[in-house]
N, C-alpha and C positions, 0 to 999 in steps of 0.2 A: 786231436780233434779232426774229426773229416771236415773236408771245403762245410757238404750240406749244414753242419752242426755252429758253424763260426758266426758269429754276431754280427749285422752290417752294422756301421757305425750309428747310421738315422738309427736302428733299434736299438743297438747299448743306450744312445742319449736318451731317448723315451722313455727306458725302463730305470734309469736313474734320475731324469726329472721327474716322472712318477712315484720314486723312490723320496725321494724329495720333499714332494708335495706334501706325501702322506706323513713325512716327518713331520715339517714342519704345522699343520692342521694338531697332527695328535700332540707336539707341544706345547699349540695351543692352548689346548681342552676346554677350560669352562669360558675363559679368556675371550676366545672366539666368537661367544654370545655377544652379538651386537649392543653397545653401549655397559657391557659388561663392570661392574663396579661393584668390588667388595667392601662393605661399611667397617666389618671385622670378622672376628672369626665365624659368626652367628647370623651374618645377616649379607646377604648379596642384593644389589638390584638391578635393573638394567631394562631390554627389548624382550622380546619373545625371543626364548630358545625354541630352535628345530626339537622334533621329536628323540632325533638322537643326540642332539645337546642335553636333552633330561637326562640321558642315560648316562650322561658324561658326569653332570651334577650328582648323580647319584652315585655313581665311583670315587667324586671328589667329598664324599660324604654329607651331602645337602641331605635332608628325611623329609621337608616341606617345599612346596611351592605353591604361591598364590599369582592368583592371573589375577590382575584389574581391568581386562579387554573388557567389553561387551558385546552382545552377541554378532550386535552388527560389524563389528571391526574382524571376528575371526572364530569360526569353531575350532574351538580349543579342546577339540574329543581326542584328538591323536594325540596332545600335549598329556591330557588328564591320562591315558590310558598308558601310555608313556614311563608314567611317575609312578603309577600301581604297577603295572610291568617293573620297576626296578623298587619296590618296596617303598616310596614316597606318598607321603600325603598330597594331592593334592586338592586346592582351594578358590571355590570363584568367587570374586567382588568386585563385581561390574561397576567401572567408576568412569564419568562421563566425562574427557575431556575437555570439556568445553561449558557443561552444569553438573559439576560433582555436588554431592547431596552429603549431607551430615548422616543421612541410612547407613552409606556404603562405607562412611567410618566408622561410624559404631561398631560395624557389622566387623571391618578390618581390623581395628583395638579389641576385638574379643575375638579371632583368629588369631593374634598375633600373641593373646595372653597366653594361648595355651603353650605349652613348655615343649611338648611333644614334637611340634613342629622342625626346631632347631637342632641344627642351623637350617637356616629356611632362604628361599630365591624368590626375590619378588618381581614380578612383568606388569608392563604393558607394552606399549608400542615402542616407546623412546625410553623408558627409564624416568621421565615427568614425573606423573603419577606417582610411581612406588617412590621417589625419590620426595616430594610433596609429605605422602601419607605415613613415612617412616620418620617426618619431620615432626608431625605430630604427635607420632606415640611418643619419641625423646620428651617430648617437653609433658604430653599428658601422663605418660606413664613413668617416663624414665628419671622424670624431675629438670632434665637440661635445662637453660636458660634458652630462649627462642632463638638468639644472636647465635649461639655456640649451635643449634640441631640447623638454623638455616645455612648457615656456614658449612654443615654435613652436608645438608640438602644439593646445594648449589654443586659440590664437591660432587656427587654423586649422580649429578644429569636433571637437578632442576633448574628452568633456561624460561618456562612460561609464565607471565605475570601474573597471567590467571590463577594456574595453581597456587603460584606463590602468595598469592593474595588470599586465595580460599583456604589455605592451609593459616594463613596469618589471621583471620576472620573464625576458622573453628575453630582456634586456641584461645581467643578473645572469649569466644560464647562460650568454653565447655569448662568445668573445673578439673582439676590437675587433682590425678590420683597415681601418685610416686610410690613405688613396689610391686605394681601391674605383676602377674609372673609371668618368666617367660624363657 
């Protein structure tokens, strides 16, 4: 090696905490996604993934993603575009933190029935919500007992009474239709 060609040390260490970084990031992969939480093999929940977190989903063989944001919390166009860029469905249903609606379930229990979706990732800000709404389907679609899908729920990043309660409120009001597809 000539003098000019030889590494200073400040730049070897750079280029292998660099090195590093990028390791440790890509073994993270889906992981990464903030409040990230696998139900099972079919069903993920959690925060909003970056645009290139969908594409990471989509390597780790995810085919669906639903957003629960609303408009006002975040344009989810680079997200949606995202998931079509890597062959992914994606899905909007705007569910209100704070006054979730019986619509925006209905509307998620017949997203969720379709089969095609899975395995599928479900967002919003915290994992709340999709954590909440995946509560439901268990028990309205899946048959669960409320005790065993909230014991999921809580597992999976339900933390607000609110939801908890309005998930425990639209199992009370709806009837249970166990076989749902999905």
């Amino acid at each position: 090696m000539r003098p000019q060609e030889r590494m200073t040390p400040s730049f070897a260490t750079a280029v292998l905490a660099a090195a590093f970084a990028a390791a440790a990031f890509a073994s993270d992969g889906i992981e990464s996604i903030n409040k990230f939480h696998r139900i099972d093999a079919r069903v993920a929940v959690g925060g909003q993934p970056t645009p290139e977190q969908v594409a990471m989903l989509s390597d780790a063989g995810f085919l669906g993603i639903i957003s629960l944001r609303e408009d006002s919390e975040e344009n989810d166009g680079l997200h949606a575009r995202a998931a079509r860029n890597s062959g992914m469905q994606f899905y909007r249903v705007p569910v209100s933190p704070r006054s979730p609606s019986d619509a925006a379930v209905e509307k998620f229990l017949v997203v969720t029935d379709d089969a095609t979706i899975y395995p599928v990732y479900i967002y919003c800000a915290s994992g709340n919500r999709a954590a909440a709404l995946w509560m439901i389907r268990r028990v309205l679609r899946d048959g669960w007992t409320l005790e065993k899908a909230e014991a999921e729920a809580v597992a999976a990043g339900l933390t607000r009474d609110e939801m908890r309660n309005f998930a425990r409120g639209y199992i009370e009001r709806h009837p249970r239709t166990p076989g749902g597809t999905h």
